[in-house]
N, C-alpha and C positions, 0 to 999 in steps of 0.2 A: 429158698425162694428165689425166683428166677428177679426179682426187683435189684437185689443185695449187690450182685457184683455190679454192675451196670451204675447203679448210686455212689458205689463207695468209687468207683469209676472216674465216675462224676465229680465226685466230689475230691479226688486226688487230685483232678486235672484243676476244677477251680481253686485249687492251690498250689497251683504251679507260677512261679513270679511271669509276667507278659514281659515279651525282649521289650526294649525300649525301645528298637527300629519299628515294632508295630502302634504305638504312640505317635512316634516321627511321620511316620505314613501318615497316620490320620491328618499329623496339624499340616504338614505337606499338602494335602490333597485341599483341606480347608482353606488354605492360603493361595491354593494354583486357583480357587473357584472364587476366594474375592478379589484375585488378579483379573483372573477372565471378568469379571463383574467390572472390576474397575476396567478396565480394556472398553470393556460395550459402552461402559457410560460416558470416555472419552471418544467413542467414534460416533456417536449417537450426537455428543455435542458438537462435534467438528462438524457434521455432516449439516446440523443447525445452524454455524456460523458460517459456513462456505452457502448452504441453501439459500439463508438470506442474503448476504452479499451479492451472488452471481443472480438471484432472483431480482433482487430490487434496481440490480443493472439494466435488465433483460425488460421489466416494465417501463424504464426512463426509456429504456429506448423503443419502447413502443410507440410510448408517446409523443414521444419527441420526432423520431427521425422516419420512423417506416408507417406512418399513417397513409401514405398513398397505397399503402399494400404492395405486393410483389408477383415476381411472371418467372416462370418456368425455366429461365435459360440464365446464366452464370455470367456477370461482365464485368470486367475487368479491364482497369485505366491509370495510367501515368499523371498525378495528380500535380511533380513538380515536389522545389523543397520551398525556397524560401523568394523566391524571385517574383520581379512586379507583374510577371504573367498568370499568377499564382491565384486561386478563390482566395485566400484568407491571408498570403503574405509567408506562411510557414506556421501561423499561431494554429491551423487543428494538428500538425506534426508534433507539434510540442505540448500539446495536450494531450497526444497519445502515448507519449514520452512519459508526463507527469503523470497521470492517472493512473498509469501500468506501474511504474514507480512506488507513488506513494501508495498504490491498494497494496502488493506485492509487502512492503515493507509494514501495512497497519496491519494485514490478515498475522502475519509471523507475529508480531507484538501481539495478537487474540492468540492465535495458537499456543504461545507460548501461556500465556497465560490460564487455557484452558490442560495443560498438563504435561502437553507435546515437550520433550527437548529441542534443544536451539537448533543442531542441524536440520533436523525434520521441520520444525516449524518455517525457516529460511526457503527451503527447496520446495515444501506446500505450499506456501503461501508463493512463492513467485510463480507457481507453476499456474497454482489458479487462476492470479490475474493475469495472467500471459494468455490462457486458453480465454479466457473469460472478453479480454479484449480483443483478441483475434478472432473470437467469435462472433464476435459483432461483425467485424470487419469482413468474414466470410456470408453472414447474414445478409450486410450491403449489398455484396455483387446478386443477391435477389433479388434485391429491391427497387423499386422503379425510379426513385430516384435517386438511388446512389450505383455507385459501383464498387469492386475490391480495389484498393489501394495499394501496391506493392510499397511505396512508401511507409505510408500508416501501419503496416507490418512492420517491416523494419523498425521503427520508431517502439512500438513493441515491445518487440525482442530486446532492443537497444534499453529503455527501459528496465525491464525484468533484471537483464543482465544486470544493470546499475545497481539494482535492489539487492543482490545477490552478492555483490562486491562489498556494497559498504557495509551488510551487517553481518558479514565473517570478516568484514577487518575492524573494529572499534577505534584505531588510532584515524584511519582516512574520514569514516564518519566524524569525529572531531574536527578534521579539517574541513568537511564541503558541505555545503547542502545544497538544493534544489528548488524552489522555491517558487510558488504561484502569489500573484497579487491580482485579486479579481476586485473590478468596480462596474454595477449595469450598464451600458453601452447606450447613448443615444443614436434614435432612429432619424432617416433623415426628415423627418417631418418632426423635429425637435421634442418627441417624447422619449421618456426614456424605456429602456428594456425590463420586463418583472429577470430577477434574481435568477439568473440562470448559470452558473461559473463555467458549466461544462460543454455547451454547445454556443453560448454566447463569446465568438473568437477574441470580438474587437473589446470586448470590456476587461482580456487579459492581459497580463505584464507577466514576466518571466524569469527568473535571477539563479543566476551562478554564484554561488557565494562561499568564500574564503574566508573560516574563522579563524581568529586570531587563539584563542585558546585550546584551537588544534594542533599548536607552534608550543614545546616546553618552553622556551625560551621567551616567547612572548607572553606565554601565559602566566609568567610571575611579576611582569609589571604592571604596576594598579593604573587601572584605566584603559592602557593598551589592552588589555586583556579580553576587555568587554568591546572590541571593536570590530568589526568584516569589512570585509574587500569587496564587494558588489559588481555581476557582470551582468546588465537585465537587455531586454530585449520586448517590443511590443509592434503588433502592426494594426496601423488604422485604416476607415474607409474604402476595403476589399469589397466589401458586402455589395449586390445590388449594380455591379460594375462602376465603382466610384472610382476616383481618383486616389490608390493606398502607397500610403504612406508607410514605412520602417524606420522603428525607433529603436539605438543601440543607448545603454546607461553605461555609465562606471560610476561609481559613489562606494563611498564611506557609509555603515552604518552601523550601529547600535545589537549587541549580539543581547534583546531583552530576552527571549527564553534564559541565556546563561544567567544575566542578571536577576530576576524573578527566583530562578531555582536557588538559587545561593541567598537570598535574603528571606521574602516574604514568602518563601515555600520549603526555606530548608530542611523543615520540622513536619510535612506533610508530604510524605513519598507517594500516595497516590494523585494528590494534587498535580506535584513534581512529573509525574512520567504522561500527564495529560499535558501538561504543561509543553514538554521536550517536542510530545508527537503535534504539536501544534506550530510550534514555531518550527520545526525540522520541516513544512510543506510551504508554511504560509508567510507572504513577507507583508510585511506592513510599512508604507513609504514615509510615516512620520520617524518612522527609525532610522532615517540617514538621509545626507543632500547627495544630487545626482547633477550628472553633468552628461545633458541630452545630444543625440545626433542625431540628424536626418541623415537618410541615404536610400 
């Protein structure tokens, strides 16, 4: 009967032992398809984290700055740095600085966190906020009432760059931070400004800051440990063609992110690293005396 060979056929081969490279295949092929899985699920959320970011920029600055709408042609103007001929004195250069700065440095702390390695997250994230602020800044030259800045570019770049230094060296980030100190601005008609830290110049302060615990040596003496070297910088009544004034600091202050992380947050690492990226932007002026200058 023609069934016979063909069966017993059959039936020799499904007793034949399967190589184990044909197993290996399978779990192989299995594990390239929950890579690629995991792949899509990491660009799916980065795309998430960058979307909102660069989106929720792009509406402040709807709001804020290009409501007269915009005109057809490109313009482009020497804005100045820090001089008394200056709109703002220097404070929106140094907001283009900071803000490029510290997004560059918070997106790399999401990235990383969403799965990225450290190189990749470092060089995405500064790329973003670099394009992301330079986009604006080429938005402007549409705008009717602004123009491109080749300044505020620069500031930028100069920016990103900084982001991109301190966090492929860990030992410099130890030693410097960057630092905004925002408070609402009064108008000249004695009211004051609603909360704006970003477009509002004259309610900013600005600090160069030298930790002591970025120093070995410093840092094993109790007290000195917890102390910075403060370099700040603020300009007032630019606005409106007023008489503006330039304020230079130097002071002593108080390194509380260090001390917060090492006491009341030792024991809470997520606490701790919200902690770090808080005070690594933001300076708070009861943390040390200052010794003011006019110029």
């Amino acid at each position: 009967m023609s069934w016979y060979p063909s069966g017993a056929l059959a039936a020799l081969f499904l007793c034949i032992p399967v190589p184990s490279s044909w197993g290996a295949d399978d779990a192989e092929r299995k594990q390239s398809h929950e890579t690629l899985a995991d792949q899509q699920d990491l660009d799916r959320r980065t795309r998430l984290l960058i979307g909102a970011g660069v989106g929720a920029t792009y509406l402040y600055g709807l709001k804020s700055w290009w409501g007269d709408g915009f005109e057809g042609r490109f313009k482009a103007e020497r804005e100045g740095w820090f001089g008394r001929d200056t709109a703002h004195g220097g404070q929106d250069k140094l907001g283009h600085y900071m803000f490029t700065y510290a997004g560059a440095r918070l997106l790399t702390w999401g990235l990383e966190s969403l799965g990225h390695d450290r190189e990749k997250a470092i060089w995405l994230g500064a790329a973003t906020a670099f394009a992301t602020l330079s986009g604006i800044e080429m938005i402007d030259g549409f705008a009717k009432k602004w123009s491109f800045s080749p300044e505020d570019f620069l500031m930028n770049t100069a920016g990103a760059a900084a982001a991109v230094l301190l966090e492929r060296n860990p030992k410099l980030d130890r030693m410097f931070d960057f630092r905004i100190h925002y408070s609402a601005s009064t108008r000249q008609d004695g009211t004051r400004r609603s909360w704006e830290p970003i477009s509002d110049y004259a309610g900013q302060t600005y600090y160069f800051v030298t930790k002591a615990e970025g120093f070995e040596q410093l840092d094993r003496l109790p007290g000195v440990r917890y102390l910075e070297l403060s370099l700040g910088y603020r300009a007032r009544g630019f606005e409106n063609g007023g008489d503006g004034g330039r304020f230079s600091y130097v002071g002593v202050s108080f390194n509380l992110g260090k001390l917060l992380r090492e006491t009341v947050l030792a024991s809470r690492p997520a606490a701790r690293k919200v902690n770090d990226n808080l005070f690594e932007y933001v300076q708070f002026p009861v943390a040390g005396a200052w010794d003011e200058r006019r110029f």
